[in-house]
C-alpha positions as semicolon CSV with decimal commas, in nm:
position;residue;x (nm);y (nm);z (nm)
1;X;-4,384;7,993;2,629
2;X;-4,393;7,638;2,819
3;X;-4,661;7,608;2,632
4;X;-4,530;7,635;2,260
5;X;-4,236;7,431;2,375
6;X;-4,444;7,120;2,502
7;X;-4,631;7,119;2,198
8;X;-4,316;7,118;1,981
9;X;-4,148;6,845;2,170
10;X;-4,525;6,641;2,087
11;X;-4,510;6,760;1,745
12;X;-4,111;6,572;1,739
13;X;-4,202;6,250;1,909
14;X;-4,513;6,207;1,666
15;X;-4,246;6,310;1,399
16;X;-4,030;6,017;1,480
17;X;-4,333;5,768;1,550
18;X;-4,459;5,797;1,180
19;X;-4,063;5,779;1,075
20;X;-4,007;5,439;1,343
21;X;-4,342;5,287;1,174
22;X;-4,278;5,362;0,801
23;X;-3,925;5,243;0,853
24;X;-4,087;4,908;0,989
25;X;-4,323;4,900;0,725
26;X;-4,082;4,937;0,463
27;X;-3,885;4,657;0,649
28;X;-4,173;4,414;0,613
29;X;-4,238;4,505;0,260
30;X;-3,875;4,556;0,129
31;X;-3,786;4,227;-0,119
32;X;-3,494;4,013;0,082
33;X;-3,184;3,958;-0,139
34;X;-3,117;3,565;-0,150
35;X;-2,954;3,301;-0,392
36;X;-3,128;3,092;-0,580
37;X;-3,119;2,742;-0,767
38;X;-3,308;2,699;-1,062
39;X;-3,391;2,314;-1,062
40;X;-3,305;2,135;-1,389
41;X;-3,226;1,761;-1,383
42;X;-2,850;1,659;-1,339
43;X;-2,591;1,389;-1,267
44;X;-2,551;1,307;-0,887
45;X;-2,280;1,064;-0,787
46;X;-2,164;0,899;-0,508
47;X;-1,759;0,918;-0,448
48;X;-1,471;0,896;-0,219
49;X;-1,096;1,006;-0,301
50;X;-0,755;0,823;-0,188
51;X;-0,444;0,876;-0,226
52;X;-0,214;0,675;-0,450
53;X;0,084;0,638;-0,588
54;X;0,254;0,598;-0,944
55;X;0,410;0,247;-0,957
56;X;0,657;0,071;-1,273
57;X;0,412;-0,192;-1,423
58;X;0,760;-0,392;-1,369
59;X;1,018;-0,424;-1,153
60;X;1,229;-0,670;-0,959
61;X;1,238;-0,683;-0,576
62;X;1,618;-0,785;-0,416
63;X;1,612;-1,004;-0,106
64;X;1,891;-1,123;0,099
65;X;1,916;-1,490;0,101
66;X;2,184;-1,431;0,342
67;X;2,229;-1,314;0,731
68;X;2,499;-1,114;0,800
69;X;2,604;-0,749;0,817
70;X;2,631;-0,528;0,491
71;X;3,016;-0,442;0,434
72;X;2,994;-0,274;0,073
73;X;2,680;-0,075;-0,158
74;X;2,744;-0,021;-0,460
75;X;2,424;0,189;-0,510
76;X;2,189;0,456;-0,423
77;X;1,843;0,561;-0,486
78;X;1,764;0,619;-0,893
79;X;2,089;0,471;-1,021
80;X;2,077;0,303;-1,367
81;X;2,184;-0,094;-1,314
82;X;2,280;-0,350;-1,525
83;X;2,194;-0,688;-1,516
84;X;2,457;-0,865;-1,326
85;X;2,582;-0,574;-1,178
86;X;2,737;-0,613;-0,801
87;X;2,449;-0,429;-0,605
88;X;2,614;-0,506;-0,220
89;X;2,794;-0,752;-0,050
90;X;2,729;-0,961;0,309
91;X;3,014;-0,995;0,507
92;X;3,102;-1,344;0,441
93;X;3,426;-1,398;0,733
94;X;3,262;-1,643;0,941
95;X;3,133;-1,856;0,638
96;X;3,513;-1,853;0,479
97;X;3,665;-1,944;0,835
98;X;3,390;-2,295;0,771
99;X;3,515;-2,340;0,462
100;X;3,875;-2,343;0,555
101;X;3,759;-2,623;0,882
102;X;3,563;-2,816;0,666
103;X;3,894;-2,841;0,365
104;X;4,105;-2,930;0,743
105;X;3,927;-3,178;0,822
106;X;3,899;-3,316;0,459
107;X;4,258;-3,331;0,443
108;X;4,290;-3,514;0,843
109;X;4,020;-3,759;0,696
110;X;4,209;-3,877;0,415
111;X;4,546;-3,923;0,633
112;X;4,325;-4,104;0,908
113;X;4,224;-4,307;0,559
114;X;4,594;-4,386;0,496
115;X;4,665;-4,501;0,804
116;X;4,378;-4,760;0,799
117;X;4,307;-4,773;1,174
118;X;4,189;-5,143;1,213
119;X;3,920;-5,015;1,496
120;X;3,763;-4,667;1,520
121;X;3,949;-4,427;1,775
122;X;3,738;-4,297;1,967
123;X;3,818;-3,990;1,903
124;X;3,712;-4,066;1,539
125;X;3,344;-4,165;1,710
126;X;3,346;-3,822;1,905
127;X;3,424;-3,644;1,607
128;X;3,167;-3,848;1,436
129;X;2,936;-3,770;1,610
130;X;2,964;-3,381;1,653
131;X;2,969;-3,400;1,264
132;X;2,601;-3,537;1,286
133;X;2,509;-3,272;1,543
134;X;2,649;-3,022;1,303
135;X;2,478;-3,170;1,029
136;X;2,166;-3,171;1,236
137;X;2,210;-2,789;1,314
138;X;2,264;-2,644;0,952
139;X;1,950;-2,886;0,843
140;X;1,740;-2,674;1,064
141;X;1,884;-2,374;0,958
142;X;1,860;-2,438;0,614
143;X;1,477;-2,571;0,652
144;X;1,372;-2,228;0,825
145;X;1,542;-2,033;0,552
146;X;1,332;-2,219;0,296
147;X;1,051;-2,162;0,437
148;X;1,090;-1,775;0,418
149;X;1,192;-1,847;0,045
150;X;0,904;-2,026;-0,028
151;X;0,686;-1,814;0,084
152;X;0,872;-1,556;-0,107
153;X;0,841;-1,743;-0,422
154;X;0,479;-1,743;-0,372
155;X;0,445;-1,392;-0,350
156;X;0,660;-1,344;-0,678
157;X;0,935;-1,207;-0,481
158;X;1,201;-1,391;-0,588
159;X;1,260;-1,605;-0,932
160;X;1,215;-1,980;-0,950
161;X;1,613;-2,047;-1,011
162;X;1,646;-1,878;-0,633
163;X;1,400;-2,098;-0,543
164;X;1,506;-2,413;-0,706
165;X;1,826;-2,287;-0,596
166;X;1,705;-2,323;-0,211
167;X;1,559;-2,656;-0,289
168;X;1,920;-2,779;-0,425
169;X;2,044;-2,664;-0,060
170;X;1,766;-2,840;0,157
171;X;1,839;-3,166;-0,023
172;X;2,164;-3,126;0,027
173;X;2,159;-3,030;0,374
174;X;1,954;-3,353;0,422
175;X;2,171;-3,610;0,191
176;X;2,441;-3,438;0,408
177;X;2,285;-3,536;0,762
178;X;2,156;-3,946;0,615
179;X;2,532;-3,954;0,478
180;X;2,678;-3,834;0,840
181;X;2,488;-4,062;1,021
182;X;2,586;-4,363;0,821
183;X;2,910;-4,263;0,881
184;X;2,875;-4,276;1,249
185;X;2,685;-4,656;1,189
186;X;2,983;-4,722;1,031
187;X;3,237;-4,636;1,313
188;X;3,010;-4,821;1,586
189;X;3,024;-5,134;1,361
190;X;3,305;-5,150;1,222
191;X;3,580;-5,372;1,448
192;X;3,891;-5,390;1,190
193;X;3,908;-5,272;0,820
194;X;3,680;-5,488;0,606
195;X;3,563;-5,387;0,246
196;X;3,300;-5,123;0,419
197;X;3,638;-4,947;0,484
198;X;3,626;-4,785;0,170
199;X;3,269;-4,712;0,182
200;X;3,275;-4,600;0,503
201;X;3,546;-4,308;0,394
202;X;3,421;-4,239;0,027
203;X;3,101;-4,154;0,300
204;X;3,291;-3,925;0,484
205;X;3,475;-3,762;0,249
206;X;3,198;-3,708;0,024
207;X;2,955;-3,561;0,304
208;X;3,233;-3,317;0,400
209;X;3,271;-3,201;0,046
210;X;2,871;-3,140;0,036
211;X;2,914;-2,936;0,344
212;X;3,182;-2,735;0,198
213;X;2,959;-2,698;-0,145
214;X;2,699;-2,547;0,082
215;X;2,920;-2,296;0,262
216;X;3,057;-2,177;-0,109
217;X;2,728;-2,118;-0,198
218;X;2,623;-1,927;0,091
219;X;2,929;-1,712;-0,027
220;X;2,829;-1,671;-0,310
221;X;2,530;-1,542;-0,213
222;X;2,675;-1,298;-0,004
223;X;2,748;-1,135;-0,337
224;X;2,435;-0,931;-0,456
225;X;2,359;-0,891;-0,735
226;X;2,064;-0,697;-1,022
227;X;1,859;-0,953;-1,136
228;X;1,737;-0,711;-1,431
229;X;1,859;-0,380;-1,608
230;X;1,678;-0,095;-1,461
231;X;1,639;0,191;-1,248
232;X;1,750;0,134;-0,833
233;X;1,394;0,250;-0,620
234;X;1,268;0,200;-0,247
235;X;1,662;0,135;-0,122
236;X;1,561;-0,020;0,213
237;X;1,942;-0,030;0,362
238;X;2,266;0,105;0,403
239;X;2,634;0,023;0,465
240;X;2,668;-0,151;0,795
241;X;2,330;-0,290;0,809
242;X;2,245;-0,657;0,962
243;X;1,991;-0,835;0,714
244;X;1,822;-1,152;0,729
245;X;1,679;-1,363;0,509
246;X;1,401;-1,281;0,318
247;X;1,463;-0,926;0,376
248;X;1,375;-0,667;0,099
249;X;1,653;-0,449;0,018
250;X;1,536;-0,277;-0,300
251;X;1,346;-0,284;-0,577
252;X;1,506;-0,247;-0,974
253;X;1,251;-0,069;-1,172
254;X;1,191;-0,231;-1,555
255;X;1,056;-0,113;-1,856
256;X;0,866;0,204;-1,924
257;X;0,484;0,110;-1,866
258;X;0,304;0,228;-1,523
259;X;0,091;0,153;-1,298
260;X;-0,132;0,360;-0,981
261;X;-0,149;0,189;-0,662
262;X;-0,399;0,295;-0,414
263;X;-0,498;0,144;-0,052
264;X;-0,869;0,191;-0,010
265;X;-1,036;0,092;0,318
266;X;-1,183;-0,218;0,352
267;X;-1,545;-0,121;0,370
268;X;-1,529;0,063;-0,006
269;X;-1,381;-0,239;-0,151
270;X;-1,702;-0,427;-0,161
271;X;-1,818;-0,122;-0,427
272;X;-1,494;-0,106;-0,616
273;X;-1,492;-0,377;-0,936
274;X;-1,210;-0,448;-1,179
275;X;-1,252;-0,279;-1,518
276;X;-1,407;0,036;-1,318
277;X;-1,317;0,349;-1,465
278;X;-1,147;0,599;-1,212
279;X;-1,044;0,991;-1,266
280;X;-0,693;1,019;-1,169
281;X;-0,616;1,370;-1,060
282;X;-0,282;1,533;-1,003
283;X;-0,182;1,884;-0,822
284;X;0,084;2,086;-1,033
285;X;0,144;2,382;-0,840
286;X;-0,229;2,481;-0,831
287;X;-0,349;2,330;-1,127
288;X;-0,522;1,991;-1,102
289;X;-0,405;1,781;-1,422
290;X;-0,683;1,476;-1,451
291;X;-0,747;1,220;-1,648
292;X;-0,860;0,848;-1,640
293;X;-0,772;0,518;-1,577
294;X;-0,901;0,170;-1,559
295;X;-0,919;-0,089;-1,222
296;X;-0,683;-0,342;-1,299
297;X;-0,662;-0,574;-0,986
298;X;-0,773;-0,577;-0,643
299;X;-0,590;-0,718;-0,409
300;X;-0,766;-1,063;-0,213
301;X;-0,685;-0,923;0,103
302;X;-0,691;-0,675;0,311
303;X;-0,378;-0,521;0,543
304;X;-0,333;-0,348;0,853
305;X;-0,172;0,019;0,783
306;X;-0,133;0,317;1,031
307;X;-0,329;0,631;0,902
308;X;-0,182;0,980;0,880
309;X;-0,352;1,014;1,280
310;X;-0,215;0,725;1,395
311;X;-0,514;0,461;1,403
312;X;-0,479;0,149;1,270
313;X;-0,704;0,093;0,921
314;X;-0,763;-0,231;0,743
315;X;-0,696;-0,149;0,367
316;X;-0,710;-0,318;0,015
317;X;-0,438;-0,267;-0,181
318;X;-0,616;-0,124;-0,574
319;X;-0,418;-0,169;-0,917
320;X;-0,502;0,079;-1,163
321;X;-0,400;0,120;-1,557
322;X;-0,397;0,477;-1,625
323;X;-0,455;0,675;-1,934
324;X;-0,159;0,933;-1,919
325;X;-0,255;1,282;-2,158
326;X;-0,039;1,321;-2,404
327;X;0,355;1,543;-2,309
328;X;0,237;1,389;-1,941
329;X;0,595;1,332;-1,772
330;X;0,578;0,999;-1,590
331;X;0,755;0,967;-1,284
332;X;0,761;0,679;-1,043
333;X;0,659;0,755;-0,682
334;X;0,453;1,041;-0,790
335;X;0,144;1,130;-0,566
336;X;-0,228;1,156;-0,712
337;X;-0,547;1,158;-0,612
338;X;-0,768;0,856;-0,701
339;X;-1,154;0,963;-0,701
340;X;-1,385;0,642;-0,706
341;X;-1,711;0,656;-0,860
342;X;-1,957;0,406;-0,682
343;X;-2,311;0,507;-0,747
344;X;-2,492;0,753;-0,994
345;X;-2,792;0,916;-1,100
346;X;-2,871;1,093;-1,430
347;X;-3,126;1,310;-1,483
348;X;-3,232;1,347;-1,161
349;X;-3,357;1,670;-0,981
350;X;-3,115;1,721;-0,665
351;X;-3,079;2,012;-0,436
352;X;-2,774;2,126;-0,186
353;X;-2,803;1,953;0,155
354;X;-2,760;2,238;0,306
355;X;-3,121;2,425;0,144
356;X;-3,323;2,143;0,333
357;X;-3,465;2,174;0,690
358;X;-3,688;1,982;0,941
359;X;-4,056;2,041;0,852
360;X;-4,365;1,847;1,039
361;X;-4,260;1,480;1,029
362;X;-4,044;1,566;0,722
363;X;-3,814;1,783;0,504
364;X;-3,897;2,094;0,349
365;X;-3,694;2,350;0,153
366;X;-3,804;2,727;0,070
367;X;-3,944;2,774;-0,324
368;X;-4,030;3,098;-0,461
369;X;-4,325;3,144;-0,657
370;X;-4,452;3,494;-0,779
371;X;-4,161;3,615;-0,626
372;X;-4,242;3,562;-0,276
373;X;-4,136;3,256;-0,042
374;X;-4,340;2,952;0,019
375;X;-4,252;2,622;0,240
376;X;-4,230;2,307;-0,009
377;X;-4,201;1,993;0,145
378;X;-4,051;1,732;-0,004
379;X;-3,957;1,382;-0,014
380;X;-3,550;1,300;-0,076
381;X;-3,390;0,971;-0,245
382;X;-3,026;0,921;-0,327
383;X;-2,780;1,132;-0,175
384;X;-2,414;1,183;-0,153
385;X;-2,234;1,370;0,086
386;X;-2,314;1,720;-0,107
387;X;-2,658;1,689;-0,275
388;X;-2,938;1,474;-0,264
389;X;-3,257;1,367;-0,484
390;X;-3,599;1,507;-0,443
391;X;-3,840;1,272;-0,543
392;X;-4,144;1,427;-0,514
393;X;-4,236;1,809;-0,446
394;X;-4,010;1,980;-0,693
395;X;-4,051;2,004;-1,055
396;X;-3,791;2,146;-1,327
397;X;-3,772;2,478;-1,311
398;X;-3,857;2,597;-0,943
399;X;-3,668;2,828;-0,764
400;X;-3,560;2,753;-0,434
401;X;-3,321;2,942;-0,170
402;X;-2,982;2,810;-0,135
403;X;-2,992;2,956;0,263
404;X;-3,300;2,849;0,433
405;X;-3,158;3,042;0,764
406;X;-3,158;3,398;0,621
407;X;-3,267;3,674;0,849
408;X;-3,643;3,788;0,778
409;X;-3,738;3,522;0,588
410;X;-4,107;3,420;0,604
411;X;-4,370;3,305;0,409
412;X;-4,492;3,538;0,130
413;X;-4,171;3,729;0,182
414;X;-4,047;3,913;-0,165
415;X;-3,769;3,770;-0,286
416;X;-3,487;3,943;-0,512
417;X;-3,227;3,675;-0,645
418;X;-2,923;3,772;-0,609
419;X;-2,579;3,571;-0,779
């Protein structure tokens, strides 16, 4: 009986031996399922994608000429403006309390003139002489406010009559201080009324009627207003605010032509050229709208700007011309995608990065041929960050496998393509 049942338990472990080994056989002989690229020649490009923005072609930036705080705005963001129309207003107390001194003193001047005081009072001397001080004072102010206005007008941020405008103040501010200080050589030499007298007020009177032109035109410009009809965008400010000169408070959209502005870094400028052709692609819920457009302008210089993480980037500011589809619904401030074609290859044969591996002192990639798998090396060219060029080892036609890290694959391993 022991026996029968020892050679029964022999007969089962030979049993499952023969089933172990034909199971391993059939293993090592079964085809392995893997995807496959037929080769044919292609485009390969080299790109890179930033973000930008849909701009007016025109539109008018508003600066303050003026310091002071904002004590009425009459607008808000996407409001239709006329030209002319009262956009805000600077609070304009202290420069109408000046005004009101400067028409005082016009009005002591011309009874100290009537009373024809054969020497200067001192007094007169003292006053005189704070006058020049004054004068001194607003000069400076009015020479650093130019400057910002210049430099302004040089950027195309404000119109030449605001900048002639400016001008007409500095020389003013300047025939104001010469006229001043002749009136103060004037006191100091004068010993008893002579026929400089009258010269010596017309002086006075006509320097403190400059100065009081100046203040009314500082109050006038407290008074903004649209410089163009259009459309009220980028509203930088609200009630209460303190501005200073130079300071952009909005921007008045014009006209009904558009623009994309992108910021690309400074190291893919050098491959971007103007009259380079761009795709412009937009996300609607899902489905990408894109079309082209045209490089316009590139910016001379580069700027500093703070990336969505936080680090500091040096970027050139790109002008593109787009070629809107037809029923496209333009809006300004819209966000696309700007994708940047720098380099490209036609009819080239290129392969997945990801189907190469290290081989010997090289690259290599698995081909099938007769249906089984074979090591091809290779030699690679142009690349971008998805594909690259082979060269040399790879004709049209081959086969290759997509996943050189499949389990069980090995030279002269069947191969079943799967897709």
């Amino acid at each position: 009986m022991r026996n029968v049942k020892g050679k029964v338990k022999f007969v089962g472990v030979i049993i499952i031996g023969i089933i172990l080994v034909a199971a391993i056989l059939y293993q090592s002989t079964k085809p392995l399922n893997a995807e496959l690229l037929e080769i044919q020649p292609q485009s390969i490009a080299s790109t890179f994608v930033e973000e930008g923005k849909i701009v007016p072609a025109d539109k008018s930036p508003v600066y303050s000429l003026i310091s002071g705080e904002i004590v009425k705005l009459n607008v808000e963001e996407g409001k239709q403006v006329s030209k002319n129309d009262l956009l805000a207003v600077v609070d304009s107390t202290e420069l109408e309390f000046q005004l009101k001194q400067m028409e005082a003193e016009l009005t002591s001047l011309k009874g100290e003139e009537a009373d024809r005081y054969r020497k200067p009072l001192e007094s007169s001397i003292k006053s005189q002489e704070l006058l020049v001080e004054k004068a001194k004072l607003d000069l400076a102010a009015i020479e650093e406010d130019f400057k910002r206005i210049e430099n302004l007008y040089q950027e195309g941020a404000v119109s030449a009559k605001e900048y002639e405008d400016a001008q007409n103040m500095l020389e003013t501010a300047k025939l104001n201080l010469r006229q001043q200080e002749e009136a103060l050589a004037l006191l100091y030499e004068s010993s008893e009324p002579t026929s400089g007298s009258e010269q010596f007020y017309a002086g006075r009177v006509e320097a403190l009627r400059s100065q009081m032109e100046l203040i009314k035109y500082r109050i006038e410009k407290c008074r903004i207003t649209a410089p163009a009809e259009g459309i009220v965008a980028n509203l930088a400010v609200t009630k209460g605010d303190v501005v200073n000169p130079g300071l952009k408070l909005l921007d008045i959209f014009t006209g009904d032509e558009y623009l994309v502005e992108v910021f690309i870094l400074a190291e893919s400028a050098a491959s971007v050229t103007e009259g380079m052709k761009v795709k412009l692609i937009q996300d609607r819920k899902g489905e990408d709208v894109s079309f082209e457009g045209v490089v316009e302008k590139i910016a001379p210089a580069a700027v500093d700007m703070i990336s969505a993480l936080g680090l500091e980037e040096s970027r050139v500011k790109v002008t593109i011309k787009p070629e809107f589809p037809e029923n496209f619904r333009v809006f300004a401030g819209i966000e696309l995608d700007v994708e940047f074609t720098t380099d490209k290859r036609e009819d080239v044969l290129a392969v997945p990065k990801n189907a190469l591996f290290p081989y010997e002192k090289g690259k290599a990639l698995w081909k099938v041929e007769g249906g089984k798998a074979k090591i091809q090396p290779v030699e690679t060219g142009f690349e971008n960050d998805s594909h690259v060029v082979i060269t040399k080892g790879l004709a049209p036609g081959d086969l290759i496998i997509l996943n050189p890290q499949l389990d069980c694959l090995k030279e002269g391993k069947k191969i079943n393509n799967i897709k």
